[in-house]
C-alpha positions in Angstrom: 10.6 3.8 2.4 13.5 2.2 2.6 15.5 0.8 -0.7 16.4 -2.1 1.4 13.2 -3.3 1.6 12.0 -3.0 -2.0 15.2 -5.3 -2.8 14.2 -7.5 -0.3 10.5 -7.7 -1.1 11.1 -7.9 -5.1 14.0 -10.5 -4.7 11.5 -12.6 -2.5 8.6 -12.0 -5.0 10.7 -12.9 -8.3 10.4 -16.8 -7.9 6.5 -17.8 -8.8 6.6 -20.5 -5.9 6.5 -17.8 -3.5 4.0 -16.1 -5.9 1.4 -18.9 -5.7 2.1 -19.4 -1.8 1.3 -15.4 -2.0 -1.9 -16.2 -3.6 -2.8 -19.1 -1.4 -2.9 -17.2 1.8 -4.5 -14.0 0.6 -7.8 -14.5 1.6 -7.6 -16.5 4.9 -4.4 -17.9 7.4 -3.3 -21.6 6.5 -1.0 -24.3 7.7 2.5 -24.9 6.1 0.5 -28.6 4.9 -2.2 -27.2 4.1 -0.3 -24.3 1.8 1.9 -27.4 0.4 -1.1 -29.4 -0.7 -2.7 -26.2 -2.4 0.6 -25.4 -4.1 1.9 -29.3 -4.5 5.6 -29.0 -3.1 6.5 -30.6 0.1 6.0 -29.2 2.9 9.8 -28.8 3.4 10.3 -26.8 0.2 6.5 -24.5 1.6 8.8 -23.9 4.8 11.7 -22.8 2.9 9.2 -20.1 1.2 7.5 -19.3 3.7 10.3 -18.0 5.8 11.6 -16.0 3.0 8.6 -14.0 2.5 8.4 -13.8 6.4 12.0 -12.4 6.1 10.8 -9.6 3.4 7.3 -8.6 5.2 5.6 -10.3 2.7 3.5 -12.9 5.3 3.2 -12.9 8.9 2.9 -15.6 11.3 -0.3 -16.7 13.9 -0.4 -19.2 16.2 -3.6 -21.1 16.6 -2.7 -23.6 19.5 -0.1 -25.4 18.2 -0.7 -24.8 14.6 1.4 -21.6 12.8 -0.7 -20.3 10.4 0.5 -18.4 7.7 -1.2 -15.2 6.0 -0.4 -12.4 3.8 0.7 -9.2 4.7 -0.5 -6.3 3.6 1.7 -3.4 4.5 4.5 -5.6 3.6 3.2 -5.5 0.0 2.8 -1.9 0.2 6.4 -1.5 -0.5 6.4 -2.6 -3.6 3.1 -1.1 -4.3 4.5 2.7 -3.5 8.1 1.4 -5.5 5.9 0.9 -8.4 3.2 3.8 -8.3 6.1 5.9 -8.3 6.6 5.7 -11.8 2.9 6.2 -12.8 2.4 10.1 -12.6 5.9 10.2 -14.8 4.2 8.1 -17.6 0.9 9.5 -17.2 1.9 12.9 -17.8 4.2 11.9 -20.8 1.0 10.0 -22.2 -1.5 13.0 -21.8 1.2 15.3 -23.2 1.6 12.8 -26.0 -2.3 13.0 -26.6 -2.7 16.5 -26.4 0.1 16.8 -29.0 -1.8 14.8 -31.6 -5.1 16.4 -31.2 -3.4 19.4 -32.2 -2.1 18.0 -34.7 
């Protein structure tokens, strides 16, 4: 994994607009007006989003015709998901040590 790409990926993730376009396309692709009208920002402003998570691996693109269609991608959030999991077993271990500790007593 690349640092880069964490940067990228959390920087694009930080603003909750992108957040909520996140959550609109999880389950199924959608327009840019059809994401604005689930979100309510213009569709100008969905675009702008849009292309920013594109730019981090956060969504990918479809064409339907002549429609772009808009969906999340997975192994784009994977990423952050293997950034952050890292510091689980760290945490984990400190927590069963600190439990073992005090049932000793």
């Amino acid at each position: 994994m690349w640092a880069g790409d964490v940067d990228v990926a959390l920087r694009a993730l930080a603003d909750p607009n992108r957040r909520r376009i996140l959550a609109v396309v999880r389950e199924e692709p959608l327009a840019v007006g059809e994401i604005a009208k689930a979100v309510d920002m213009s569709q100008q402003a969905v675009s702008h989003h849009l292309h920013v998570l594109h730019d981090a691996g956060l969504v990918t693109e479809q064409r339907q015709r002549t429609r772009h269609l808009f969906l999340v991608r997975t192994d784009g959030l994977r990423v952050v998901r293997d950034f952050l999991d890292g510091f689980w077993p760290t945490h984990l271990a400190a927590l069963k040590a600190a439990a073992e500790a005090e049932v000793r007593g």
